[in-house]
C-alpha positions in Angstrom: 115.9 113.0 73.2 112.5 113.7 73.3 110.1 111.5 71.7 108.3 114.2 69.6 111.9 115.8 68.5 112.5 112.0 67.0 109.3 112.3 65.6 109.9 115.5 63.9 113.4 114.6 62.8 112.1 111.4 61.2 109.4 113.4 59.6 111.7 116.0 58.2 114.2 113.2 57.1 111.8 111.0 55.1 110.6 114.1 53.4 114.0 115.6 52.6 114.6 111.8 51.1 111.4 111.7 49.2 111.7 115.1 48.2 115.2 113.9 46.5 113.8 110.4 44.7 111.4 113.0 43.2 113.2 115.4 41.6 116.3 113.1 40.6 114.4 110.0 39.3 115.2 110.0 35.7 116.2 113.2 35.1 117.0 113.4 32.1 114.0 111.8 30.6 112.0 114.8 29.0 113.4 116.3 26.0 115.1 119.9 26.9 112.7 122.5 26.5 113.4 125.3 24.2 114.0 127.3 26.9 116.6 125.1 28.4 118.4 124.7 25.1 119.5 128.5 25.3 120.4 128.9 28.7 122.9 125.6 28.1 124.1 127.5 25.1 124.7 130.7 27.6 126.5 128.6 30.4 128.8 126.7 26.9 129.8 130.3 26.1 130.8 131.2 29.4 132.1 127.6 30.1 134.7 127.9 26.6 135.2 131.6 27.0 135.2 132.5 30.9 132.9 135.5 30.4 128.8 136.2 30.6 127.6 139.1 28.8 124.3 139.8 30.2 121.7 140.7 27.7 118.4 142.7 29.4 116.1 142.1 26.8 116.4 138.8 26.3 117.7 136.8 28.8 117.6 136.9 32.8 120.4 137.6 35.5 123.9 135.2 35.7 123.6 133.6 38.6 122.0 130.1 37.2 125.0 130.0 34.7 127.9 130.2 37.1 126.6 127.9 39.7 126.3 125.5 36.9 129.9 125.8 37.0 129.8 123.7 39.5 128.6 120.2 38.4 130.3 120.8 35.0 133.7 121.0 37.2 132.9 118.5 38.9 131.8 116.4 36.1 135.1 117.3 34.0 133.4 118.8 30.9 135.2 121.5 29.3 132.9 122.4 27.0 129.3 122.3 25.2 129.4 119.1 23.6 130.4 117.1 26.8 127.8 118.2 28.8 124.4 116.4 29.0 121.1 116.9 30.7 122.1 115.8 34.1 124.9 118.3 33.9 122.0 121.8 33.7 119.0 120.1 35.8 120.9 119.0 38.5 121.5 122.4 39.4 117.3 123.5 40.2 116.9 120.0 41.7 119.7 120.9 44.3 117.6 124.5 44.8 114.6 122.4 45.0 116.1 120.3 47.8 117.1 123.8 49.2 113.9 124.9 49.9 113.5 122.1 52.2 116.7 122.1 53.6 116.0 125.6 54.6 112.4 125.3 56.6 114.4 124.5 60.5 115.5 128.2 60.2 111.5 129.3 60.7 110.9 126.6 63.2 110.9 129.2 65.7 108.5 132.0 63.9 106.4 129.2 62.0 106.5 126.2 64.9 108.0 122.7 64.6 104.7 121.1 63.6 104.0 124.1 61.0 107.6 123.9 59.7 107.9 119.8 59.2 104.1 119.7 57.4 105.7 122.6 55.0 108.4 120.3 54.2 106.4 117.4 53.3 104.2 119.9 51.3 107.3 121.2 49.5 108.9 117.4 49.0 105.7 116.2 47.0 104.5 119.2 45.2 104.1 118.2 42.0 104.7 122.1 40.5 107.6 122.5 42.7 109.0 118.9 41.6 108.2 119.6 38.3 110.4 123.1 37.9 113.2 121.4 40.1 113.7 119.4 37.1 113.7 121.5 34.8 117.2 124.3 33.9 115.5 128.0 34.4 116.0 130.3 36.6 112.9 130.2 38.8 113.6 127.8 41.2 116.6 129.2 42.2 114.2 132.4 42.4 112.3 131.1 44.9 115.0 129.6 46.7 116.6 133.1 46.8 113.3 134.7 47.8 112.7 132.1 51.0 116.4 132.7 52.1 115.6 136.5 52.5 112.2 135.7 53.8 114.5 133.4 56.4 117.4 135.0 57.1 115.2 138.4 57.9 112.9 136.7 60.4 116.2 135.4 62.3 117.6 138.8 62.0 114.4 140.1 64.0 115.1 137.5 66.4 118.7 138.0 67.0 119.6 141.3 65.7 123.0 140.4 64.3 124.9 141.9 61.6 125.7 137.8 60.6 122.2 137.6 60.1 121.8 141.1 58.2 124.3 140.0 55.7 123.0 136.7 55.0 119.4 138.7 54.1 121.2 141.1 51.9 122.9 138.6 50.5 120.2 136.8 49.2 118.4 139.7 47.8 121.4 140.1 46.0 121.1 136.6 44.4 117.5 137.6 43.8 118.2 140.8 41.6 121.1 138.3 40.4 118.9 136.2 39.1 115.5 137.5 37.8 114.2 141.3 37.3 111.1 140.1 38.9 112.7 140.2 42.2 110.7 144.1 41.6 107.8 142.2 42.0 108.6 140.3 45.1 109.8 143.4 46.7 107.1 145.7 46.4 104.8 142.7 47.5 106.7 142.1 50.8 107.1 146.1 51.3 103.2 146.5 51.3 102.7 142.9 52.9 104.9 144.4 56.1 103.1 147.8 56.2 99.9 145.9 56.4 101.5 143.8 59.3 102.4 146.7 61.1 98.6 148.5 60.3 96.9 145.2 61.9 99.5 145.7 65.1 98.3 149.4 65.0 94.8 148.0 65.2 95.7 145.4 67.7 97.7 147.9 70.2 100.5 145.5 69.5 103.3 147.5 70.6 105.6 145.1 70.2 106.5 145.0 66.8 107.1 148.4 66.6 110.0 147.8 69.3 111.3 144.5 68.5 112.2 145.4 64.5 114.1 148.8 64.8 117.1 148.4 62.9 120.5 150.0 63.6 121.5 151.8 61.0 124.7 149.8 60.3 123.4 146.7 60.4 120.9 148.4 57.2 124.4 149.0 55.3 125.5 145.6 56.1 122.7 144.6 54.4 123.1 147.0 51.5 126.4 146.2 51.0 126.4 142.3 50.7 123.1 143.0 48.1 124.9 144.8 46.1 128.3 142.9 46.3 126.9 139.9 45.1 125.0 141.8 42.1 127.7 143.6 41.4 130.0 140.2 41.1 127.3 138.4 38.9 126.2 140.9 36.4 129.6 142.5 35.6 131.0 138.5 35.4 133.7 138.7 38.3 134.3 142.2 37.0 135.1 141.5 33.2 131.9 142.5 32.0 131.9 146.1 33.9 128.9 147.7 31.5 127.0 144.5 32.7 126.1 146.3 36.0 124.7 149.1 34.2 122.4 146.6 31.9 121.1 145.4 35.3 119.9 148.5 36.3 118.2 149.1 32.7 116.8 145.8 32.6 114.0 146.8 35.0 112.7 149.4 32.7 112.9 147.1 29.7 110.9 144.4 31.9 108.1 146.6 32.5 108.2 148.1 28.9 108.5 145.0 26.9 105.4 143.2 29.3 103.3 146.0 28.6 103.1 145.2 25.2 101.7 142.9 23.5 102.9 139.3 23.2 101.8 135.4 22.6 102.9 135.0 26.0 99.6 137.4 27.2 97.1 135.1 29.4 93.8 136.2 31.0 94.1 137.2 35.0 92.8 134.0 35.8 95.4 132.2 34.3 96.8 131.2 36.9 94.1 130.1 38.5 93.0 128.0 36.0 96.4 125.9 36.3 95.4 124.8 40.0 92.3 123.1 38.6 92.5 121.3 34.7 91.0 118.4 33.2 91.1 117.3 29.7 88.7 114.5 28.3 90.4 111.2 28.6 93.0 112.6 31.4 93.6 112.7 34.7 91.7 115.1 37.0 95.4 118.0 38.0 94.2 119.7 41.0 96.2 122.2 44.0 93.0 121.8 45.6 94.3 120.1 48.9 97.5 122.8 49.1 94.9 125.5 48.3 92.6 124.0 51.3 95.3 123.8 53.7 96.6 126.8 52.6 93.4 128.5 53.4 93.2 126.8 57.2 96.6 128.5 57.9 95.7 132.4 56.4 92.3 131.8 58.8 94.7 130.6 61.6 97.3 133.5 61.3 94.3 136.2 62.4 93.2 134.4 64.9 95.6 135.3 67.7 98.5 136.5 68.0 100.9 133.7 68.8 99.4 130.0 68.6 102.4 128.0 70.7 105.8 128.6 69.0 103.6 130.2 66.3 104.6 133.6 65.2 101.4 135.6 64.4 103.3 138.4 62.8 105.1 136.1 60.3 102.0 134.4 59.7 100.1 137.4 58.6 102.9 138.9 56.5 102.9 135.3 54.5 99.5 135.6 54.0 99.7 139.4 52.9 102.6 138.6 50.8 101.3 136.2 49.1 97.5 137.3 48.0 99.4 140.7 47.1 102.4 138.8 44.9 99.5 136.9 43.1 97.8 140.0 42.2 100.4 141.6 41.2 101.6 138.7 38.4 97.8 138.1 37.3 97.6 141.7 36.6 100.6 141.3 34.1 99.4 140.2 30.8 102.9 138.2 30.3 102.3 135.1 32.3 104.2 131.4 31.9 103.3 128.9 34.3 106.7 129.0 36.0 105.8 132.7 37.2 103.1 131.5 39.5 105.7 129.7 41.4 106.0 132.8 43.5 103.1 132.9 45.2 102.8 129.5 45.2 105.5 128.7 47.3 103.8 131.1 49.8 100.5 128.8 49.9 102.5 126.0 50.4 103.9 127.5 53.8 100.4 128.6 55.0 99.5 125.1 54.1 102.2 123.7 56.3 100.6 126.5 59.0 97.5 125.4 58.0 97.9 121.6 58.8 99.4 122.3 61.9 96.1 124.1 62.8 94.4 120.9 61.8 96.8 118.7 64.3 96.1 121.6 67.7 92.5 120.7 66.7 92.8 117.0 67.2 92.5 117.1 71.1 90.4 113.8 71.4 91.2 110.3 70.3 88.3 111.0 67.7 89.6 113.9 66.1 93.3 112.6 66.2 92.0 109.7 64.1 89.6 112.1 61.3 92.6 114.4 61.0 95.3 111.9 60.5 93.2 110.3 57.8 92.7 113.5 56.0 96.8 114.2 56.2 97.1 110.9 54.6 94.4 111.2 51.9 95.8 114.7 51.1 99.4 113.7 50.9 99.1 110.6 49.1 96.6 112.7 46.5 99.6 115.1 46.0 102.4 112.2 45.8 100.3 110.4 43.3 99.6 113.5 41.0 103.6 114.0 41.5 104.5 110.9 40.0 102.2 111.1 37.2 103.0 115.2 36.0 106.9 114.3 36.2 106.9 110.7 34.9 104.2 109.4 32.2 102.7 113.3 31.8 105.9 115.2 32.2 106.0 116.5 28.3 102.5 115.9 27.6 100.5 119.0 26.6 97.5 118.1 29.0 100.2 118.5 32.3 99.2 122.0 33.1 102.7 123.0 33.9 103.9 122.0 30.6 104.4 125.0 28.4 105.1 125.2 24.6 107.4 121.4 25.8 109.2 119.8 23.8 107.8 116.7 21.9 109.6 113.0 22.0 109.8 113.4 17.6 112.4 115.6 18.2 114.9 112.0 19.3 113.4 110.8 16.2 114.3 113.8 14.1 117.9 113.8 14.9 118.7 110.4 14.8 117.5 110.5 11.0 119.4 114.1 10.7 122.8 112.4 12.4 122.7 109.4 10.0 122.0 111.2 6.9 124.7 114.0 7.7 127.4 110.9 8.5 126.3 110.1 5.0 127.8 113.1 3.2 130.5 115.8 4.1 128.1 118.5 3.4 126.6 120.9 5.9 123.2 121.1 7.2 120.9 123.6 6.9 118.1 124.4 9.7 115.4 127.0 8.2 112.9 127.9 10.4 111.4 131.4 11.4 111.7 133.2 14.4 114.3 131.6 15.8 111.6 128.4 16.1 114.2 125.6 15.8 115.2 125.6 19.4 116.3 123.4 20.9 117.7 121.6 17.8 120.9 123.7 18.4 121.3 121.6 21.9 121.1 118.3 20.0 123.4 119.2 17.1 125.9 120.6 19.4 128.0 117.5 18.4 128.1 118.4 14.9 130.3 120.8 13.4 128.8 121.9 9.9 125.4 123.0 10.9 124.0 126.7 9.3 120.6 128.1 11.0 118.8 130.9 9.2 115.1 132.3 9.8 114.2 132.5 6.7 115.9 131.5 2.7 118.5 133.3 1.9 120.9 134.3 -1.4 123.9 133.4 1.3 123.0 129.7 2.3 125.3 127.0 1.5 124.5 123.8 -0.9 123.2 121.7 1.9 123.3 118.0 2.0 120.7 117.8 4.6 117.9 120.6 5.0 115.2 121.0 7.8 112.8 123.3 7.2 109.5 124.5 8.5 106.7 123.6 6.0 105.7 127.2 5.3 108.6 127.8 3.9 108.7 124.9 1.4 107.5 126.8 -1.5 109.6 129.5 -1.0 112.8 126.7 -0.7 111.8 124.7 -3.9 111.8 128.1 -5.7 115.7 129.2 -4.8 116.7 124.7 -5.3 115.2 125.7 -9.2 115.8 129.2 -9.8 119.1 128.4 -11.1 119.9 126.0 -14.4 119.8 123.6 -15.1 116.4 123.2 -14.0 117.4 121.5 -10.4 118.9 118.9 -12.0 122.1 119.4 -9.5 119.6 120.0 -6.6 117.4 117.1 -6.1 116.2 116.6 -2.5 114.3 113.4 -1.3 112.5 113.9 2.3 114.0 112.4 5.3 111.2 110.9 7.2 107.4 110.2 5.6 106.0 110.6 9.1 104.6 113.7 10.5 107.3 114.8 12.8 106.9 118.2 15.5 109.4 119.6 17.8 106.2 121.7 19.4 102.9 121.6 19.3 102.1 123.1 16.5 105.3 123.5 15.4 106.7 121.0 12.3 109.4 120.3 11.2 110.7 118.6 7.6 113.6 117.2 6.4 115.0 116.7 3.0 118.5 114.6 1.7 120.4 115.6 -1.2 120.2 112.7 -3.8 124.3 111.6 -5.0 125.0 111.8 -8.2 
């Protein structure tokens, strides 16, 4: 073997393995987001009652609930309360490991060199770590969205209806798993029109020959798309209307981010996320993917095939991804997750891009300056990788930490749990606006647990009551409005310390005093 191709493989291998230590060390640490909490609650209703009902204004696509199907069989759990933490985030860490996993297949179109510096890219990324951790869909998103992006540039090579599948297959598991695959769509569609303007430009006749497409090998495509979103959304066809509220859901995603929401961010938001700094923190900066990134776009118009280079594909990453960015800063909805997108597509330019950097290193002298940079930048992005998903990883300064979870919430339950083991009565959660998740995730354990948005005549004589403190007043008023005077009701608070689930969001707990 070649000593280059050991080179490469060794390469590749150390950052499959480091991309691995990153995303599974200590998994479980961070409190479950809010977010996580419901989607846990989705896969424990499908796990006790074998079907998901697919809601299109709430919720996104099936296809992160069944495959975590997977490590709960594996694991033995059988229902909600046996699962834990590992069981949901082992599912985007494997996805995360995917997209590694998947770079050989554009070996050809990107080059070895280009291919092996996106993998190390994608193994230390601190956003990508941080999201492989974490039980939402868009990992598996991406994942879906690179597999199309990979399975079409092999199809262009081979022509094969194996490959044809495999692409409509995955946009399948896109549609199956967010609305926004729209997005991603219409990006590509203009990003390959462009591609195929700049040939015009160029007199590059060739692409205009090499990607005519039979026309059965287009329904192979079709077909496996829509077998696999037909599969998901009606749940293994139990849930037949669920195919329909697929199709609806992309009129409710435009309609309900048009309005307005707390979610709504200036364009630059996302921007602003590739560059923070809060007094008395760390310096979180993209700044050396957004560099390298920026080599490889320069690179991709510079000829037309650099070695085993593929200008074409170059040029539609870069077109794809400035238009995909647009596209989501133009939407006033924006969480941080949603910039993954695009941001997957500067970490492959960057992999272009430090491949550039290592064709420029022709003398001893330049070999040395760029293999010092390499090292600065990738240490730079390990170290900032270890810090946002270990001592930062729910801290509101991380800028990929969104509306997180805070460590009072371990606190909070362990006082709930002893006080409820106390008494036979129930628990009563009363928060607005649905604002007590995740609680629901760690009280799945207990049995006699009411959750209401607001006071109500209804509400059962609680032993234990957690409430928001707005709603104190209106609480002590409905303990009293009865005779004799509260005496029967008296309440003494749970914890003296200032306890939040959010920021911004507390949370306060009372006892019922025995008689």
């Amino acid at each position: 073997m070649h000593r280059k191709t050991i080179l490469w493989i060794g390469l590749f291998s150390a950052a499959v393995a480091a991309g691995a230590m990153l995303r599974l060390h200590d998994v479980r640490h961070r409190p479950m987001h809010a977010d996580e909490a419901v989607h846990a609650f989705q896969f424990g209703g499908v796990l006790e009652n074998g079907v998901f009902r697919y809601d299109p204004l709430e919720y996104h696509g099936p296809s992160l609930i069944f495959f975590t199907a997977v490590p709960a069989w594996i694991r033995g759990e059988k229902s909600l309360d046996r699962t834990d933490e590992t069981t949901f985030r082992i599912v985007p860490v494997l996805f995360g490991l995917g997209l590694i996993l998947l770079l050989p297949l554009l070996s050809r179109g990107l080059g070895t060199a280009a291919a092996v510096s996106a993998a190390i890219w994608t193994a230390l990324s601190a956003p990508l770590v941080f999201y492989s951790r974490y039980y939402i869909h868009e990992i598996p998103f991406v994942f879906f969205g690179f597999c199309a992006l990979a399975c079409g540039t092999r199809y262009l090579r081979a022509k094969t209806w194996t490959w044809a599948a495999l692409f409509g297959a995955s946009a399948g598991w896109m549609h199956a798993t967010k609305e926004t695959c729209v997005l991603v769509w219409g990006a590509a569609a203009v990003a390959l029109a462009l591609v195929r303007f700049n040939a015009f430009v160029k007199k590059d006749d060739r692409i205009f020959h090499q990607e005519k497409i039979p026309f059965r090998h287009m329904m192979i495509a079709a077909a496996s798309a829509a077998g696999i979103s037909i599969l998901m959304f009606s749940s293994f066809f139990r849930n037949p209307e669920g195919i329909i509220d697929s199709l609806r859901a992309f009129f409710l995603y435009f309609k309900r981010f048009s309005a307005s929401s707390v979610h709504d961010h200036p364009w630059t938001y996302y921007m602003q996320l590739f560059f923070r700094h809060d007094p008395g923190r760390p310096v979180w900066t993209e700044v050396p993917v957004l560099v390298f990134a920026g080599l490889g776009a320069i690179g991709a118009f510079r000829t037309r095939r650099q070695g085993a280079w593929d200008g074409r594909l170059a040029r539609f990453l870069v077109f794809h991804t400035v238009i995909l960015s647009v596209l989501v800063s133009a939407i006033a909805y924006k969480t941080p997750w949603c910039a993954l997108g695009f941001y997957h597509g500067c970490i492959l330019l960057a992999g272009l891009g430090t491949a550039s950097l290592l064709r420029w290193a022709g003398t001893a002298v330049r070999k040395t300056a760029a293999g010092l940079l390499l090292v600065i930048a990738f240490a730079a992005v390990l170290r900032q990788s270890i810090l946002l998903n270990g001592r930062y990883d729910f801290d509101p300064c991380n800028p990929w930490v969104y509306a997180q979870t805070l460590p009072d919430v371990f606190s909070m339950v362990g006082k709930v749990e002893t006080a409820a083991a106390e008494s036979a009565g129930p628990v009563v959660v009363i928060m607005p606006g649905h604002g007590y998740w995740p609680l629901p995730w760690y009280f799945r354990k207990m049995k006699n647990v009411g959750w209401f948005g607001g006071i109500q005549e209804n509400m059962p004589a609680a032993s234990v009551i957690l409430i928001a403190p707005e709603l104190e007043q209106d609480l002590l008023q409905a303990l009293h409005a009865e005779p004799p005077g509260g005496r029967e009701k008296l309440y003494i608070s749970l914890w003296k310390e200032e306890l939040v689930l959010r920021p911004g969001v507390e949370v306060r707990g009372y006892q019922k005093i025995k008689k």
